[in-house]
PDB file of N, CA, C and O in Angstrom:
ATOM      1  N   UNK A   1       0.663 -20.203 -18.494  1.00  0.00           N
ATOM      2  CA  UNK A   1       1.445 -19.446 -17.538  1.00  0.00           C
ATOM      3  C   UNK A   1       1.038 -17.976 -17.610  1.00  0.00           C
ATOM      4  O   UNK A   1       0.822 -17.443 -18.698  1.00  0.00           O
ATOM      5  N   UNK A   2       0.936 -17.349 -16.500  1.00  0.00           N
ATOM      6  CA  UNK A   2       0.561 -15.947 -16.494  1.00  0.00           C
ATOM      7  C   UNK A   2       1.620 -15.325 -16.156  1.00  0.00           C
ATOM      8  O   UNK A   2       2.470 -15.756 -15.377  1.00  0.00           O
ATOM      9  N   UNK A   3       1.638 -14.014 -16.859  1.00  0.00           N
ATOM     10  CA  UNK A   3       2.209 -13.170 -16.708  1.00  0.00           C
ATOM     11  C   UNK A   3       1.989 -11.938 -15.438  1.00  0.00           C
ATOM     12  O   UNK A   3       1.055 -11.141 -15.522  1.00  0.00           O
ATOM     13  N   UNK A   4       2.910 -11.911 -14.349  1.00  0.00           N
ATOM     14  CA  UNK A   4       2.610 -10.752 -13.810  1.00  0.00           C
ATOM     15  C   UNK A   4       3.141  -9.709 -13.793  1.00  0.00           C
ATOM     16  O   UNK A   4       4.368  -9.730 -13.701  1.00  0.00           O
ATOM     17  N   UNK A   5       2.357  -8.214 -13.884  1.00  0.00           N
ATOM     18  CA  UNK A   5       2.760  -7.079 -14.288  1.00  0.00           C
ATOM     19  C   UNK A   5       2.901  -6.430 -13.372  1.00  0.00           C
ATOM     20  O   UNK A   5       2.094  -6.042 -12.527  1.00  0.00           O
ATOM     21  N   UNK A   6       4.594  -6.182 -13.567  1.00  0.00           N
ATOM     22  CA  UNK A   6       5.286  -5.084 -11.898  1.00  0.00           C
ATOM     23  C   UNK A   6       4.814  -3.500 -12.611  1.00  0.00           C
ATOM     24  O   UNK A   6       4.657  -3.239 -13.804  1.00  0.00           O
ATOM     25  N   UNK A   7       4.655  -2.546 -11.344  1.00  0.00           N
ATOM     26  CA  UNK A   7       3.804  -1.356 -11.495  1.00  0.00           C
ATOM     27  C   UNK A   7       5.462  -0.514 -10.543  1.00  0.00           C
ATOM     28  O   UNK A   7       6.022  -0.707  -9.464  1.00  0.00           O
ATOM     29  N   UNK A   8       5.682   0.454 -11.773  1.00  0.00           N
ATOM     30  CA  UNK A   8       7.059   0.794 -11.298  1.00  0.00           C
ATOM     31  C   UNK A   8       6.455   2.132  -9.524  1.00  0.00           C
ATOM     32  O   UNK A   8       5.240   2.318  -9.462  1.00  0.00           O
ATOM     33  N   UNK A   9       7.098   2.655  -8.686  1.00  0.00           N
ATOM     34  CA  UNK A   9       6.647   3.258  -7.765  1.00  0.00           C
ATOM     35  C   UNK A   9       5.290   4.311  -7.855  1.00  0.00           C
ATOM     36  O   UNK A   9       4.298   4.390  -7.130  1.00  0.00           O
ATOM     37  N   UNK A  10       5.695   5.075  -9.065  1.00  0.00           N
ATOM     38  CA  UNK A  10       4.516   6.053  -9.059  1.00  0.00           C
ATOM     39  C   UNK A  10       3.876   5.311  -9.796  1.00  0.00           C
ATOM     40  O   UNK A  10       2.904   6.023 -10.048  1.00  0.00           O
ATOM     41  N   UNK A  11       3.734   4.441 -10.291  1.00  0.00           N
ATOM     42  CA  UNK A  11       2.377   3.330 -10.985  1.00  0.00           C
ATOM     43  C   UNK A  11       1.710   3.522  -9.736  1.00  0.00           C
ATOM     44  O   UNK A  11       0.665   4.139  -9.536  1.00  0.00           O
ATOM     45  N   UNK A  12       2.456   2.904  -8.901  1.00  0.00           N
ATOM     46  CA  UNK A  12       1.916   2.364  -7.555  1.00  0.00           C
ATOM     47  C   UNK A  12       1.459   3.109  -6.278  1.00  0.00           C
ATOM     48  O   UNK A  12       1.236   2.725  -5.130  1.00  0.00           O
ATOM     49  N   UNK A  13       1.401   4.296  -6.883  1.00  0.00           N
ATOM     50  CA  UNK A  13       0.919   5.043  -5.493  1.00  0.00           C
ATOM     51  C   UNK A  13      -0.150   6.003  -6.621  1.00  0.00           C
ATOM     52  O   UNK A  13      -0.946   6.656  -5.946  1.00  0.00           O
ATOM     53  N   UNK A  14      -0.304   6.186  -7.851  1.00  0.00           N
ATOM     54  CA  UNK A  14      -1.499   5.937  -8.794  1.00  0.00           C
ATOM     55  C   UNK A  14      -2.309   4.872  -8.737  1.00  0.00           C
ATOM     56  O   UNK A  14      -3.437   5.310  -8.508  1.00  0.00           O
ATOM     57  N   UNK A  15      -2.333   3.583  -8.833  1.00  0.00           N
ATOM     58  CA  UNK A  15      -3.286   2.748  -8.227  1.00  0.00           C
ATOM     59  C   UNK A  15      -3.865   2.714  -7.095  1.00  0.00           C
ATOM     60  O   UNK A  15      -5.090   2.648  -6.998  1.00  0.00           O
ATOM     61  N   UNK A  16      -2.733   2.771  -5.667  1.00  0.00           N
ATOM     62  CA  UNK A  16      -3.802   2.615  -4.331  1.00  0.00           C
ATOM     63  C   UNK A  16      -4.657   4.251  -4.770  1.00  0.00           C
ATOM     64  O   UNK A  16      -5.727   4.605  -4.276  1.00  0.00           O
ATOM     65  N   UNK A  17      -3.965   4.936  -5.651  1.00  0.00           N
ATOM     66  CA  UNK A  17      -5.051   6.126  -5.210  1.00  0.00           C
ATOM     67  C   UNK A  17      -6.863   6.177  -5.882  1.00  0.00           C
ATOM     68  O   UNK A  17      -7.980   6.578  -5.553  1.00  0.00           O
ATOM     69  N   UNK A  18      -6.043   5.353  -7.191  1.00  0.00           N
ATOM     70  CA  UNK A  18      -7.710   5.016  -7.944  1.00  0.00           C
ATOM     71  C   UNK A  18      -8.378   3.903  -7.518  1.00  0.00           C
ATOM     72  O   UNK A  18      -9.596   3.740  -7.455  1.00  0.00           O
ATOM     73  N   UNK A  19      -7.427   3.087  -7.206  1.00  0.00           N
ATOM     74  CA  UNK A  19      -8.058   1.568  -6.732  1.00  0.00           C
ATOM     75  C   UNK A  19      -8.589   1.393  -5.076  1.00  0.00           C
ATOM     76  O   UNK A  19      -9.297   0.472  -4.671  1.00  0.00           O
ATOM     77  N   UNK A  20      -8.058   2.507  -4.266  1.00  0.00           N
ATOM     78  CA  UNK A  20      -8.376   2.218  -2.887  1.00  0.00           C
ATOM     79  C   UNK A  20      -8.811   3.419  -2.126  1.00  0.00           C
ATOM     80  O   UNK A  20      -9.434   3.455  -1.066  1.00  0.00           O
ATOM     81  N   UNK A  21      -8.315   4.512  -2.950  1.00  0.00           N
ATOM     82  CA  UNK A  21      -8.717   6.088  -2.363  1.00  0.00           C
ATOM     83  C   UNK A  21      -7.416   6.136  -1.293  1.00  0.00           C
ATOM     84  O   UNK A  21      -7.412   7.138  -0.578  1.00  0.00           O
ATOM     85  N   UNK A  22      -6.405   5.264  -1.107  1.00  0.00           N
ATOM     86  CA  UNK A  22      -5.348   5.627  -0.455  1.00  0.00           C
ATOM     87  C   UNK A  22      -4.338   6.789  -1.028  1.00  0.00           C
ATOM     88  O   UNK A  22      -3.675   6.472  -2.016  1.00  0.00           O
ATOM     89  N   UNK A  23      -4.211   7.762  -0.630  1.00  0.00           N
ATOM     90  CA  UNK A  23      -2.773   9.029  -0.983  1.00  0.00           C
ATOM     91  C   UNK A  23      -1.446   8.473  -0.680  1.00  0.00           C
ATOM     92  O   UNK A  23      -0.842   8.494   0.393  1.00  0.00           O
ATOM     93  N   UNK A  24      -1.156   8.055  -1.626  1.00  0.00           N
ATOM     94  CA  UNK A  24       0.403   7.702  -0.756  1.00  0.00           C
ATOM     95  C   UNK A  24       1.241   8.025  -1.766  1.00  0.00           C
ATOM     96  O   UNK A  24       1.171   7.495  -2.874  1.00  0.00           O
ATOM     97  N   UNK A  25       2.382   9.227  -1.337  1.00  0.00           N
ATOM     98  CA  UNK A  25       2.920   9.655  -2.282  1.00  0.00           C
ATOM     99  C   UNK A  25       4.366   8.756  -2.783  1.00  0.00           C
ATOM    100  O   UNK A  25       4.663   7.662  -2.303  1.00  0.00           O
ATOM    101  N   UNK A  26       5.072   9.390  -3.714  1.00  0.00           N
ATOM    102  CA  UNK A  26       6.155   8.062  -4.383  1.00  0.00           C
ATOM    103  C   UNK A  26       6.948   8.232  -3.397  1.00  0.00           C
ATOM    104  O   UNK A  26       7.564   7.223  -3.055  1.00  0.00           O
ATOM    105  N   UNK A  27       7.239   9.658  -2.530  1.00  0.00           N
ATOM    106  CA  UNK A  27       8.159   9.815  -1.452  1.00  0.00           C
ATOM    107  C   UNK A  27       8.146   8.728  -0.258  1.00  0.00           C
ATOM    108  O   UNK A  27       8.976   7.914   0.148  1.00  0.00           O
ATOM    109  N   UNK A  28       6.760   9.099   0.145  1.00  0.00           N
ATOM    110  CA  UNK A  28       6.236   8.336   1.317  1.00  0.00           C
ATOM    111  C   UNK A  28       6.509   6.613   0.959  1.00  0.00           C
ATOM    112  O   UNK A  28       6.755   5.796   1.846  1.00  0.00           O
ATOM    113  N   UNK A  29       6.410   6.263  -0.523  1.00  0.00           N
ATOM    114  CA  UNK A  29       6.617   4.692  -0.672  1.00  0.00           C
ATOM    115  C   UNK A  29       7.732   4.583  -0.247  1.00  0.00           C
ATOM    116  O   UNK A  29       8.147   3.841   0.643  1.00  0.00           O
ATOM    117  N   UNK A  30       8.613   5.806  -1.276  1.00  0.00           N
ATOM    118  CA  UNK A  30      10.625   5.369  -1.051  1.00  0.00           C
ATOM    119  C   UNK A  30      10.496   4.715   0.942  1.00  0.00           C
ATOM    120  O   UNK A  30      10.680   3.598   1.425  1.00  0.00           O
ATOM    121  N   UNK A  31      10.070   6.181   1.641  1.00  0.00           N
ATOM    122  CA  UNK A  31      10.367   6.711   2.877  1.00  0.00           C
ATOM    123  C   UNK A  31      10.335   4.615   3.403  1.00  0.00           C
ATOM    124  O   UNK A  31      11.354   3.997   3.714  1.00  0.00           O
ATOM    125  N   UNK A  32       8.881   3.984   3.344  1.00  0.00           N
ATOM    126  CA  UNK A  32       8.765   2.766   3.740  1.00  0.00           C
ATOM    127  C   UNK A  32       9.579   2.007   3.256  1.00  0.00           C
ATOM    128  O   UNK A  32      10.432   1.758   4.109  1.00  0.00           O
ATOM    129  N   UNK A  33       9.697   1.696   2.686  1.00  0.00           N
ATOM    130  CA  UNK A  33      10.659   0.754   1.450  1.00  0.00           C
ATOM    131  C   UNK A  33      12.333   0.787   2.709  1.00  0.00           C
ATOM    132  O   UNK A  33      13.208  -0.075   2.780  1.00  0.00           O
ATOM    133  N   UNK A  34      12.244   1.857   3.358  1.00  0.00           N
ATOM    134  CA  UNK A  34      13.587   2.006   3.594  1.00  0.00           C
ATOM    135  C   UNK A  34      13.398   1.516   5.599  1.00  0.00           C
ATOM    136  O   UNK A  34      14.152   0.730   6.173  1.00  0.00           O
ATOM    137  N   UNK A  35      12.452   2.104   6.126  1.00  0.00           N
ATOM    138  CA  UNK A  35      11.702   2.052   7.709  1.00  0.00           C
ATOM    139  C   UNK A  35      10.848   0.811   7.674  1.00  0.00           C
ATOM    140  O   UNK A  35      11.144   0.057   8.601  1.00  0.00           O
ATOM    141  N   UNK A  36       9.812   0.326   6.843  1.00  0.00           N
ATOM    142  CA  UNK A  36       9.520  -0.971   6.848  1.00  0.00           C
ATOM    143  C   UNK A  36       7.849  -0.786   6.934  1.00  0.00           C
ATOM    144  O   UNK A  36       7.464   0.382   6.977  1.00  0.00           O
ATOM    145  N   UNK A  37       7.282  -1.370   6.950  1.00  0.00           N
ATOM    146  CA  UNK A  37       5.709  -0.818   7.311  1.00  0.00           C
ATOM    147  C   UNK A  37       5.018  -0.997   5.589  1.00  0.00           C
ATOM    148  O   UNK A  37       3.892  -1.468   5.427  1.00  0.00           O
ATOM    149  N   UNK A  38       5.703  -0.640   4.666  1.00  0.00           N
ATOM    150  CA  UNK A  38       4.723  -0.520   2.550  1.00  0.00           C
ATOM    151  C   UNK A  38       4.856  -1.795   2.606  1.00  0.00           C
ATOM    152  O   UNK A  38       5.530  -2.629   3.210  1.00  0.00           O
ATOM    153  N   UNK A  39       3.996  -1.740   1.778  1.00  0.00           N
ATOM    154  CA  UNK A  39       4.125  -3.324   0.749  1.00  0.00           C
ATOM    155  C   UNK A  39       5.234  -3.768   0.179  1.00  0.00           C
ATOM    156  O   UNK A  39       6.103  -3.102  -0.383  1.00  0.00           O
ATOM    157  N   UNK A  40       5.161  -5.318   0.397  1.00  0.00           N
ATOM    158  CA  UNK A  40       5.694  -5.813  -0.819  1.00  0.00           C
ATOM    159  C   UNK A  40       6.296  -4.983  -1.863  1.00  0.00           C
ATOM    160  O   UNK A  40       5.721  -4.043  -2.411  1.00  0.00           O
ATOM    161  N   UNK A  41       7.653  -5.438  -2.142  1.00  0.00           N
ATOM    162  CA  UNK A  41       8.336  -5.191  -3.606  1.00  0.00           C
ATOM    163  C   UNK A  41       9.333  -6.048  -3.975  1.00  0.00           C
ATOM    164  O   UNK A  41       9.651  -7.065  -3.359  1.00  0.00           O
ATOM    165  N   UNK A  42       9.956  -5.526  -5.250  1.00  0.00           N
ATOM    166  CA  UNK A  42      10.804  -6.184  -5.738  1.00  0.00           C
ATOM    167  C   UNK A  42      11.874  -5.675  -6.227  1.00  0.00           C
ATOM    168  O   UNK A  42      11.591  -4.627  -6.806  1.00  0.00           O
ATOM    169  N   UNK A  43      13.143  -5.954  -6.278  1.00  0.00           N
ATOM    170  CA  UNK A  43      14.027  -5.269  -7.287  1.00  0.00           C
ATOM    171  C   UNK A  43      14.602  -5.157  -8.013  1.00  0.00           C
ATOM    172  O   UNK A  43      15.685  -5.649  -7.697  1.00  0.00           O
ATOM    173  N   UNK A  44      14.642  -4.628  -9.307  1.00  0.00           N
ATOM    174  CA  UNK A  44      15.055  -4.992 -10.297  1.00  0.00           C
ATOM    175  C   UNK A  44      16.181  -3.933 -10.865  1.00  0.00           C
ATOM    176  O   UNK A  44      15.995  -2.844 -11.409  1.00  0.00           O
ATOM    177  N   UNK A  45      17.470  -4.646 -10.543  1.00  0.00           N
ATOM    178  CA  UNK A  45      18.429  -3.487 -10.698  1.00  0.00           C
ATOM    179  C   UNK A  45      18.392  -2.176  -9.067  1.00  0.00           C
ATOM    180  O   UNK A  45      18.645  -2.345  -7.874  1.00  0.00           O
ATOM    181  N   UNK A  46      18.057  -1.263  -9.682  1.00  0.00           N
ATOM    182  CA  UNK A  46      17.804   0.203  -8.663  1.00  0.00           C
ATOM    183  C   UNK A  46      16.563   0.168  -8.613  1.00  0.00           C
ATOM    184  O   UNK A  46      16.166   0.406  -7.473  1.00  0.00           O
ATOM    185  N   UNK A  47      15.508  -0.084  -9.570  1.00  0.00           N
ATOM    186  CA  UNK A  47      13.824   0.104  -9.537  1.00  0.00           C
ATOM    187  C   UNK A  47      13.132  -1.067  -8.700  1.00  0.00           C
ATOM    188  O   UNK A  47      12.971  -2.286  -8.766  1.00  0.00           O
ATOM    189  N   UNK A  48      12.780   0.140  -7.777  1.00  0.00           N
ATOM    190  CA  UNK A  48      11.485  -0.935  -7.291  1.00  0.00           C
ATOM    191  C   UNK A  48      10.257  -1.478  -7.861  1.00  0.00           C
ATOM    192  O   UNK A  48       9.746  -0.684  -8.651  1.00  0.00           O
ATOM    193  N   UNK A  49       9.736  -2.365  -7.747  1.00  0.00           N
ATOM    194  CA  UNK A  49       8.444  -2.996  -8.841  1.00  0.00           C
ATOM    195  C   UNK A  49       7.611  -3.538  -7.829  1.00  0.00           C
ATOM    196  O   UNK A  49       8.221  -4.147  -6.950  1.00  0.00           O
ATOM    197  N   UNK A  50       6.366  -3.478  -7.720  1.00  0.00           N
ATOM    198  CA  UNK A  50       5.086  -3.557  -6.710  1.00  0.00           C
ATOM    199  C   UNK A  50       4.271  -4.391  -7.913  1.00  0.00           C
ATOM    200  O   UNK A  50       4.108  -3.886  -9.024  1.00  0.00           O
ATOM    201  N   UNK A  51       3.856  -5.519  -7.621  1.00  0.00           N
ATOM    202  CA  UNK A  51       2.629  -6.332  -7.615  1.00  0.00           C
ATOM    203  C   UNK A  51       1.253  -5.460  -7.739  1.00  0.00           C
ATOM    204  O   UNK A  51       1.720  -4.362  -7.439  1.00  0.00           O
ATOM    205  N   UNK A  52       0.145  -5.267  -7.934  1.00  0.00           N
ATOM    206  CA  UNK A  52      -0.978  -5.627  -7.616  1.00  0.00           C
ATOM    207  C   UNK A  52      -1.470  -6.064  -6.832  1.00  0.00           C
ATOM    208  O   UNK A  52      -2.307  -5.394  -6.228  1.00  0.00           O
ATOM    209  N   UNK A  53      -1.218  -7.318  -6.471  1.00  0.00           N
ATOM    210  CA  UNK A  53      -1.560  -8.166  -5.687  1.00  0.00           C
ATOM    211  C   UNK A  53      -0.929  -7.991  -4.143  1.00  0.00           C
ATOM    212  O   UNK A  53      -1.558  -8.252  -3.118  1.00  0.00           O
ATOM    213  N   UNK A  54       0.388  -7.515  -4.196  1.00  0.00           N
ATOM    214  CA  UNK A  54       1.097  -7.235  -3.137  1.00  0.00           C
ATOM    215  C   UNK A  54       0.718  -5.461  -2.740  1.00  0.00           C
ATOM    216  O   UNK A  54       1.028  -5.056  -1.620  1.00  0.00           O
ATOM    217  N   UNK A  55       0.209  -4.738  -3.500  1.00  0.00           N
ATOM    218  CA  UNK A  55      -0.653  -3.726  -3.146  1.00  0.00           C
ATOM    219  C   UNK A  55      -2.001  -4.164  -2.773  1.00  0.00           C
ATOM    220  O   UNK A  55      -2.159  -3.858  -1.591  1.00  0.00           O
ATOM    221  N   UNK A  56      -2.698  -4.550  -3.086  1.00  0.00           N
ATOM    222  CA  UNK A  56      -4.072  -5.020  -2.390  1.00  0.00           C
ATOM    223  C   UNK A  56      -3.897  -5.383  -1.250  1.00  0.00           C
ATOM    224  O   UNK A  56      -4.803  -5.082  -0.474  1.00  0.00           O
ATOM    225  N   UNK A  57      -2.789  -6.103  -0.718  1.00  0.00           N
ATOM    226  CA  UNK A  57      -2.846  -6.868   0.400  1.00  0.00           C
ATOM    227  C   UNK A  57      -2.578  -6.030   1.171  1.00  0.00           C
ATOM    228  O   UNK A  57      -3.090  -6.202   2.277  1.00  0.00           O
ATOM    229  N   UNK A  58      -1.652  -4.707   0.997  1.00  0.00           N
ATOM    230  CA  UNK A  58      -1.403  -3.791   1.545  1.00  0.00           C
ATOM    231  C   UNK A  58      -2.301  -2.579   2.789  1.00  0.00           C
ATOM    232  O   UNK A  58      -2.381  -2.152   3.941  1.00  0.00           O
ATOM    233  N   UNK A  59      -2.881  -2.534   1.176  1.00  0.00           N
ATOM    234  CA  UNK A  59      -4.185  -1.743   1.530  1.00  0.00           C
ATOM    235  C   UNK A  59      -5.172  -2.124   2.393  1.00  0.00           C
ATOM    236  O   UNK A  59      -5.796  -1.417   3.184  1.00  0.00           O
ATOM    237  N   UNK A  60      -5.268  -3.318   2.177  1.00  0.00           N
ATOM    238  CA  UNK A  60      -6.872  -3.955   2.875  1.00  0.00           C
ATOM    239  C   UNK A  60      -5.960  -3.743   4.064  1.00  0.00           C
ATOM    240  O   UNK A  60      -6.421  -2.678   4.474  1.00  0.00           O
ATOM    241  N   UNK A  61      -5.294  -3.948   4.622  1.00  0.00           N
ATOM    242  CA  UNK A  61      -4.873  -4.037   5.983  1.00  0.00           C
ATOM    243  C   UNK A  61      -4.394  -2.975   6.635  1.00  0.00           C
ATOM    244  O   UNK A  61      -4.057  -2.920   7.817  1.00  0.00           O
ATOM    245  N   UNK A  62      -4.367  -1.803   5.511  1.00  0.00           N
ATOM    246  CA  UNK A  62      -4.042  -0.541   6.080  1.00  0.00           C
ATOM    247  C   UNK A  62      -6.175  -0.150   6.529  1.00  0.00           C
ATOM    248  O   UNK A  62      -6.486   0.798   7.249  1.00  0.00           O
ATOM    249  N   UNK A  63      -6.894  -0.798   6.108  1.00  0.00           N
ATOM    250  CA  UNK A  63      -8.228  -0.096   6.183  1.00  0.00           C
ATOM    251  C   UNK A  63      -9.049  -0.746   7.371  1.00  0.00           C
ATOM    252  O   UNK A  63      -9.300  -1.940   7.209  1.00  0.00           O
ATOM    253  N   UNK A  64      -9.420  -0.273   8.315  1.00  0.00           N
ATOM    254  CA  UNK A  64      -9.837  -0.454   9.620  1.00  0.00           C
ATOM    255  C   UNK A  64     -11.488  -0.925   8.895  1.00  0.00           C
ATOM    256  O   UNK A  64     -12.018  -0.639   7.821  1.00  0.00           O
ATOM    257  N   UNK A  65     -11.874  -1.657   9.925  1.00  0.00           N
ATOM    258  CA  UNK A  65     -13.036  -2.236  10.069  1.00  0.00           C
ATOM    259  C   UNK A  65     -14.356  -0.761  10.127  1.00  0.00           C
ATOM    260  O   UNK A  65     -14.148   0.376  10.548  1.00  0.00           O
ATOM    261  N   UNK A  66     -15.663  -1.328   9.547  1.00  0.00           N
ATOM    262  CA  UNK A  66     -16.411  -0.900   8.879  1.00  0.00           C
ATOM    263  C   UNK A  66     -17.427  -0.002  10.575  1.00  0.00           C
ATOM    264  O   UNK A  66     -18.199  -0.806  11.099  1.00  0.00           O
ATOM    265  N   UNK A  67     -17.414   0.629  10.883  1.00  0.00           N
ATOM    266  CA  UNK A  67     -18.024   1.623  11.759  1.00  0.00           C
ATOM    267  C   UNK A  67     -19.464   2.421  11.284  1.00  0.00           C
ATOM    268  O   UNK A  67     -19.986   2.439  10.169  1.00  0.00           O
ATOM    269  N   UNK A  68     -19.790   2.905  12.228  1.00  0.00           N
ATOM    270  CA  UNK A  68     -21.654   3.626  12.055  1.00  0.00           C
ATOM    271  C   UNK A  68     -21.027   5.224  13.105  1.00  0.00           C
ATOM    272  O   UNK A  68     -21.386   6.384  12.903  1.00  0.00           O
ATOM    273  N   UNK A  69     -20.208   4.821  14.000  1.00  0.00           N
ATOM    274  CA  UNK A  69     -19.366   6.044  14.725  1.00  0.00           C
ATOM    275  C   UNK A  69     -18.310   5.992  15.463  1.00  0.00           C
ATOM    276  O   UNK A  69     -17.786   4.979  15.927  1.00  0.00           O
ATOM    277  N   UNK A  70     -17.971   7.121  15.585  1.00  0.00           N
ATOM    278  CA  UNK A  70     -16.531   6.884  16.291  1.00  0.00           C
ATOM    279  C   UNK A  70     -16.847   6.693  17.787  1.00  0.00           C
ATOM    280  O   UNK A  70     -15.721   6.523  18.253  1.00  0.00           O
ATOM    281  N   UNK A  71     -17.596   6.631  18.673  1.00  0.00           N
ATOM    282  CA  UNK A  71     -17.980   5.540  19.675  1.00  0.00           C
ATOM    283  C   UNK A  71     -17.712   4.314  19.248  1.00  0.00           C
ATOM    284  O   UNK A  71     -17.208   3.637  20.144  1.00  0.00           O
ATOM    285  N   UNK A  72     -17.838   3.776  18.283  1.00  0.00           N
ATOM    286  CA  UNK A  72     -17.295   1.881  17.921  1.00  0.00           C
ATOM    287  C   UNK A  72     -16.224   1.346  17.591  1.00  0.00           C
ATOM    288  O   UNK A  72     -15.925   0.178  17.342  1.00  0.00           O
ATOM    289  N   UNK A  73     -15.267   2.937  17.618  1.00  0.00           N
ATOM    290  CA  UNK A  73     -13.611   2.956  17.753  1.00  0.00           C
ATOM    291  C   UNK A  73     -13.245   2.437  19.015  1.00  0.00           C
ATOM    292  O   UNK A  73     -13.573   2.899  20.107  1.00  0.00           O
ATOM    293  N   UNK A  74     -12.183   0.939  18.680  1.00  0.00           N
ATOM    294  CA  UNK A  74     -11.454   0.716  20.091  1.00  0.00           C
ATOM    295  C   UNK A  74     -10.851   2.049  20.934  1.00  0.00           C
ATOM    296  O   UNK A  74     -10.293   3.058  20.502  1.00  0.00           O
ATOM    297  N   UNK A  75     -11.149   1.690  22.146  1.00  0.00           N
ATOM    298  CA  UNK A  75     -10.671   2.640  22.633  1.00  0.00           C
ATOM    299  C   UNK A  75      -8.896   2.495  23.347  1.00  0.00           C
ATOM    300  O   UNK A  75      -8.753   1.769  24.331  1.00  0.00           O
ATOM    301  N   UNK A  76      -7.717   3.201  22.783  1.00  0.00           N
ATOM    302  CA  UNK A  76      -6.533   2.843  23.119  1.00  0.00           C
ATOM    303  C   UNK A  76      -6.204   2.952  24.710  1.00  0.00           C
ATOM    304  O   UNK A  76      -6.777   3.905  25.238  1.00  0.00           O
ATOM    305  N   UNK A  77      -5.579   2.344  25.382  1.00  0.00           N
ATOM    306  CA  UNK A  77      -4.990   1.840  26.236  1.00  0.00           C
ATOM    307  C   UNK A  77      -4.305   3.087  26.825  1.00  0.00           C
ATOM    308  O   UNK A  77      -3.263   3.287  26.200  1.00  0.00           O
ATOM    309  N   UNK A  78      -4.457   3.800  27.584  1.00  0.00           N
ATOM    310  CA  UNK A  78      -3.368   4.983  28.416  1.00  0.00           C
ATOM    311  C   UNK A  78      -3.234   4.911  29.088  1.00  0.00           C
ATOM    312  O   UNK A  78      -2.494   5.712  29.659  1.00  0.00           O
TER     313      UNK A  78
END
């Protein structure tokens, strides 16, 4: 059986920053956590606890597809 290790908020906005180059401050997590849009969590008591795994999934989907220029940016709808 494995053990998985919850990463308390500022764990977690220290990882996407080493692990993904994402900035996301502990504010900006609270701010989602509450409007909807962050990752995955959990709660334990008052503390929120973030996955790894539920950060990765996060991230990859916050990161847009791989470009050569911004000509190969969809262009939005007005």
């Amino acid at each position: 059986m494995s053990t998985v290790k919850y990463l308390s908020r500022k764990a977690a906005s220290e990882y996407l920053l080493v692990t993904w180059g994402l900035r996301r401050s502990v504010g900006y997590l609270a701010k989602l956590a509450v409007t909807g849009g962050g990752p995955a969590f959990r709660k334990a008591n008052r503390d929120p606890l973030y996955t790894t795994e539920d950060l990765d999934d996060w991230a990859s989907d916050m990161i847009g597809p791989r470009i050569r220029s911004t000509s190969d940016l969809p262009q939005s709808a007005a």
